[in-house]
N, C-alpha and C positions, 0 to 999 in steps of 0.2 A: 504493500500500500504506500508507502514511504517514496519506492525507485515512482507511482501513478502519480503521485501528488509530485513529486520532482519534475518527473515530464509533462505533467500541466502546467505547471509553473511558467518552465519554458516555452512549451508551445504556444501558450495564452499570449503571456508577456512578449516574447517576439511578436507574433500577429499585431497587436497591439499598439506596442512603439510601431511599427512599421505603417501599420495603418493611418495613425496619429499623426504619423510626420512626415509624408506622403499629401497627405492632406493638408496640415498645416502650413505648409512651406509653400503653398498655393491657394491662400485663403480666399480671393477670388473665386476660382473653381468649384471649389465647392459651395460657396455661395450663389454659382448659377444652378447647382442643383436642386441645392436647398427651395431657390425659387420655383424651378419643374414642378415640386411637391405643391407648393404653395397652390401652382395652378391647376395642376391637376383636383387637388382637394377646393378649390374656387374660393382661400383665401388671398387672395390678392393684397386684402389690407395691410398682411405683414409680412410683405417687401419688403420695407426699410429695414428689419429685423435678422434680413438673410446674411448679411456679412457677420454679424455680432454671434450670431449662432454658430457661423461656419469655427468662430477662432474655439467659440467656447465648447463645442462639438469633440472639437478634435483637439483641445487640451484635455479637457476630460476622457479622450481615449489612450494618448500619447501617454497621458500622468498615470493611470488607472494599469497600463501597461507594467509601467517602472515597478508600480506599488505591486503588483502581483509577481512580478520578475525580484525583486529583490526582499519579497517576503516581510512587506511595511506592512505593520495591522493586518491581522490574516484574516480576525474575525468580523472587522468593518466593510475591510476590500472584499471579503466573499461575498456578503449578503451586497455590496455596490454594483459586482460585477453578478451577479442571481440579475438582478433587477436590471443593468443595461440588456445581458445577451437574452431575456425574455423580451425586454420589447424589441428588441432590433431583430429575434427569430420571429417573431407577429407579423414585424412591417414589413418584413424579406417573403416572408409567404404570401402577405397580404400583394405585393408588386408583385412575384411569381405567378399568382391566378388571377390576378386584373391588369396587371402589364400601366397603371397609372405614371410609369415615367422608364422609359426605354433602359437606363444604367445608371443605378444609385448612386454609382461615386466610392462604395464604400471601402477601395483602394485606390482613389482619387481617378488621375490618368496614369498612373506608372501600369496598373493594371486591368483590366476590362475584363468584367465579369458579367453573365447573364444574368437576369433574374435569379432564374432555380438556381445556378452555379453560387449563385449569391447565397440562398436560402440554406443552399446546403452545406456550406462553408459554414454559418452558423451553428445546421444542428451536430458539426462534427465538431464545431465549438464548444456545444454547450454539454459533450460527454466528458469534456476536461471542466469547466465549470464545475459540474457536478458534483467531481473530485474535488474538488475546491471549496468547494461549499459542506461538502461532509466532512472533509479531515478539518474543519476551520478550527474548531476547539480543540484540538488534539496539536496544532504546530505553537512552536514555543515562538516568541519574539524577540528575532535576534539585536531587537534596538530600543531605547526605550523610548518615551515619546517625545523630548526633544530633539532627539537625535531625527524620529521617525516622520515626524510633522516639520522640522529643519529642512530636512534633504524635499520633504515633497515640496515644502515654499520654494526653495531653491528649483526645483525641475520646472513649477509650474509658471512660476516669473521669467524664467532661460524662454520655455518655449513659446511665452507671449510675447517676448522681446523678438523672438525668428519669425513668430507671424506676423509681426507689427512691420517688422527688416522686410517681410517677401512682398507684403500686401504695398508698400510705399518705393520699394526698387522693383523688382523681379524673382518669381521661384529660384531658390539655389538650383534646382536641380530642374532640367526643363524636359518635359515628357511627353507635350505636344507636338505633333506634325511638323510646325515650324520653328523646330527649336534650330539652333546655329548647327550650320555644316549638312544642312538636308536640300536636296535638288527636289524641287518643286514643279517637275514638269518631267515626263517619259521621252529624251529623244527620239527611240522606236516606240511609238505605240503599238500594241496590237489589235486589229481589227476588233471592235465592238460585233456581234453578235445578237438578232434579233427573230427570238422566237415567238411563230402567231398559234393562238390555240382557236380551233375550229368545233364546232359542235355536228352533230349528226341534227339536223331536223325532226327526223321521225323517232329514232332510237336514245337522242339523248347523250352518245358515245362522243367523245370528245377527241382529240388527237393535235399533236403538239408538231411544229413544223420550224427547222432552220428558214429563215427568210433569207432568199426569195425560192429554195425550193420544196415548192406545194403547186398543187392542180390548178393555177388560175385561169389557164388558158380552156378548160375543161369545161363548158358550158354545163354540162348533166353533174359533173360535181360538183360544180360552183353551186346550183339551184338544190343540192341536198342537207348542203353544210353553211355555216354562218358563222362569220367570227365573233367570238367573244372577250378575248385580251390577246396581250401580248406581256412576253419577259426578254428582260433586256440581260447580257450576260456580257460585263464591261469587265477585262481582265485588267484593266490597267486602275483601278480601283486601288491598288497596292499604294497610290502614292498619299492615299491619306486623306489628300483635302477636299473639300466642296467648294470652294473662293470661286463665284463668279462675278465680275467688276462688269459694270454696265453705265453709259451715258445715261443721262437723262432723254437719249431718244432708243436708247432699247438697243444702244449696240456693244456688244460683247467687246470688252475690250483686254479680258483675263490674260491670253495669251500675249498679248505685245505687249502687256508690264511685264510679265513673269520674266516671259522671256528676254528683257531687254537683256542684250548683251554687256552693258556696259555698268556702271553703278544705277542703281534705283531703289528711291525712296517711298514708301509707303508709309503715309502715316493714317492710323486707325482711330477710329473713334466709334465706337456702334452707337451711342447717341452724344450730337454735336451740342444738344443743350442742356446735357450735365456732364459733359466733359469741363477737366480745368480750363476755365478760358483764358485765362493767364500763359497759360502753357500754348492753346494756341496761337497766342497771341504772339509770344517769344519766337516760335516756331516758325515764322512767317520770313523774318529777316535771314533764318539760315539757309530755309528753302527758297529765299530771292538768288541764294550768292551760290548755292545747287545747279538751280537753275543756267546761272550765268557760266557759267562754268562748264555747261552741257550735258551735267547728270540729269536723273530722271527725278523728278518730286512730283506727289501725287496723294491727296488726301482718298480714303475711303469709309462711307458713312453709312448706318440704316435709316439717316434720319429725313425724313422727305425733302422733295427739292426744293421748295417752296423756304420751308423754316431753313435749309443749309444756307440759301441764298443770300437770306437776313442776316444771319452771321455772320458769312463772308465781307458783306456788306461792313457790318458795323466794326468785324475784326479788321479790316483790309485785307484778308488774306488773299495773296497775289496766283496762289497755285488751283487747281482742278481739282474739285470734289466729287468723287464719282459714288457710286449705290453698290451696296455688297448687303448679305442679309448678317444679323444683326448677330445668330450664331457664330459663324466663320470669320466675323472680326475678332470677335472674343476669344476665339481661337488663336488666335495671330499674335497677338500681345495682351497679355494682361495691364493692361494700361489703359485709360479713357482718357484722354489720346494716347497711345505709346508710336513708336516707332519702328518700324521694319527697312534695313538695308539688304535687299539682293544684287550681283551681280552674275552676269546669266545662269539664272534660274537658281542661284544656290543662297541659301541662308548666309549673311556673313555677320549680321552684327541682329542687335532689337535693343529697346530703351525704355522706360518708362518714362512717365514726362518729367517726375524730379529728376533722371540721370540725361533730358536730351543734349547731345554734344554739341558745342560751336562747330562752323565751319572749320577752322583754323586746326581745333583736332580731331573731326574728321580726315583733313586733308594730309595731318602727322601721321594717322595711325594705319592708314590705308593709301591714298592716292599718292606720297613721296615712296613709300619702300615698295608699290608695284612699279613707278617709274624705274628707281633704281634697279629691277630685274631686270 
């Protein structure tokens, strides 16, 4: 019983911490999920609420972790941890058969789990819990309680300090699509793939067909069968993103940022009337001397053209605001504005708006030592 409660210890307490600080170090993030829920359950009211939740969510998982991993209060941590993994085995089953929000989060983005994958990661949780919660009078305490309530003040101040550091720069660790050093576009694509499914009229029978070969040309099959969908089978899916950048008159404009060959600037914002506006404001003079210079700068927003317009207007900002959905920014940078540098198609730099750089080191840290090659 000793070697079961030693290896739930572990097991817990890693999960745990890892879960914790995965999540934490991206307190954004998780605060777009937190939201999903909100919506899904049609509390919308408490929005404002979703960042405060996110830090305190996942210090309470990060800390909760420690305390079980290094055997602080055995008999408080069990019955804390009984009562977190019942309700989060509730809410994982409850999303497992109603599907109310596609991927909880509940290894932030470092890992993506399904629903059930989720649900069942809990109940094989909660057969170490168990252990945990039954030897809980039985284990001795290796600390007493200043020592034991010392170190958790200490753990839980440290990692409000890291989510407060991630939420106001950037995640330490970056586990999105567009984190630095990823090509953002498939030089060979491979051909998309589009299958039509056709119904029998009389029978009901259905049948599935690679486009374009099927019986069109077939007047007596054509008049027996009807189509009813289609599935698209896109193998270049692998690259991750969904970003599609559009004018305001509806034209695709994805491919010729991505791809710009040369330096180009994106800056994000998925809405442009709570983003810093100080920050765009600042942002304006570097992307003049960008501009001047012959790199690419380029704002991306979800926020309608009408209200971007106004802005632009009253910020003077000199550069192109284009339309992207409001997920796929958020993607991009954790920043409302942050920033994004590609040069052809590859990730090279991102920013938040407290870290945006001057031109001048921009131009140190990249444009003089590609000359000098």
């Amino acid at each position: 019983m000793r070697v079961l409660h030693f290896v739930s210890r572990i097991v817990v307490g890693v999960v745990f911490i890892f879960s914790g600080f995965v999540k934490g170090i991206d307190p954004l993030g998780m605060a777009y999920r937190i939201e999903d829920y909100f919506i899904a359950w049609n509390a919308q009211w408490m929005m404002p609420s979703a960042l405060t939740l996110s830090v305190l969510l996942s210090a309470m998982e990060f800390v909760l972790g420690v305390v079980i991993l290094l055997n602080l209060k055995p008999r408080i941590s069990a019955w804390m941890l009984l009562g977190v993994m019942t309700f989060f085995t509730a809410l994982t089953l409850n999303d497992a058969i109603y599907n109310p929000v596609p991927d909880c989060g509940c290894f932030g983005d470092a890992i993506k789990l399904t629903n059930w994958q989720t649900f069942y990661k809990n109940v094989f949780l909660m057969v170490f819990t168990i252990i945990l919660f039954a030897w809980r009078k039985k284990t001795k305490e290796k600390f007493g309680n200043v020592v034991s309530y010392g170190l958790i003040g200490v753990v839980l101040a440290s990692f409000f300090s890291l989510s407060i550091y991630c939420y106001r720069h950037l995640p330490l660790i970056d586990f999105m699509e567009w984190k630095v050093g990823n090509k953002m576009y498939n030089e060979d694509p491979l051909p998309v793939k589009y299958y039509l499914i056709y119904r029998n009229i009389e029978t009901g029978e259905t049948q599935e067909y690679l486009s374009p070969d099927y019986p069109y040309n077939d007047s007596v099959w054509m008049s027996q069968w009807e189509f009813v969908d289609q599935r698209i089978d896109d193998p270049n899916t692998f690259l991750g993103h969904d970003l599609q950048i559009m004018d305001t008159l509806g034209t695709d404009l994805t491919e010729t940022i991505i791809q710009h060959p040369d330096y180009q600037f994106i800056l994000t914002a998925w809405d442009l009337e709570k983003a810093n506006q100080q920050a765009l404001a600042d942002v304006n003079l570097f992307a003049e001397k960008v501009m001047a210079a012959g790199y690419g700068f380029v704002g991306v927003t979800s926020t309608l053209a009408v209200q971007t317009e106004v802005i632009r207007e009253k910020l003077g900002l000199k550069f192109d605001i284009l339309m992207a959905d409001d997920i796929a920014i958020k993607v991009m940078v954790r920043a409302n504005p942050g920033l994004l540098l590609l040069k052809d198609g590859v990730v090279i730099d991102k920013w938040h708006y407290n870290d945006f750089p001057t031109y001048e080191e921009f131009e140190k840290e990249y444009v003089k030592p590609a000359n000098s090659n």
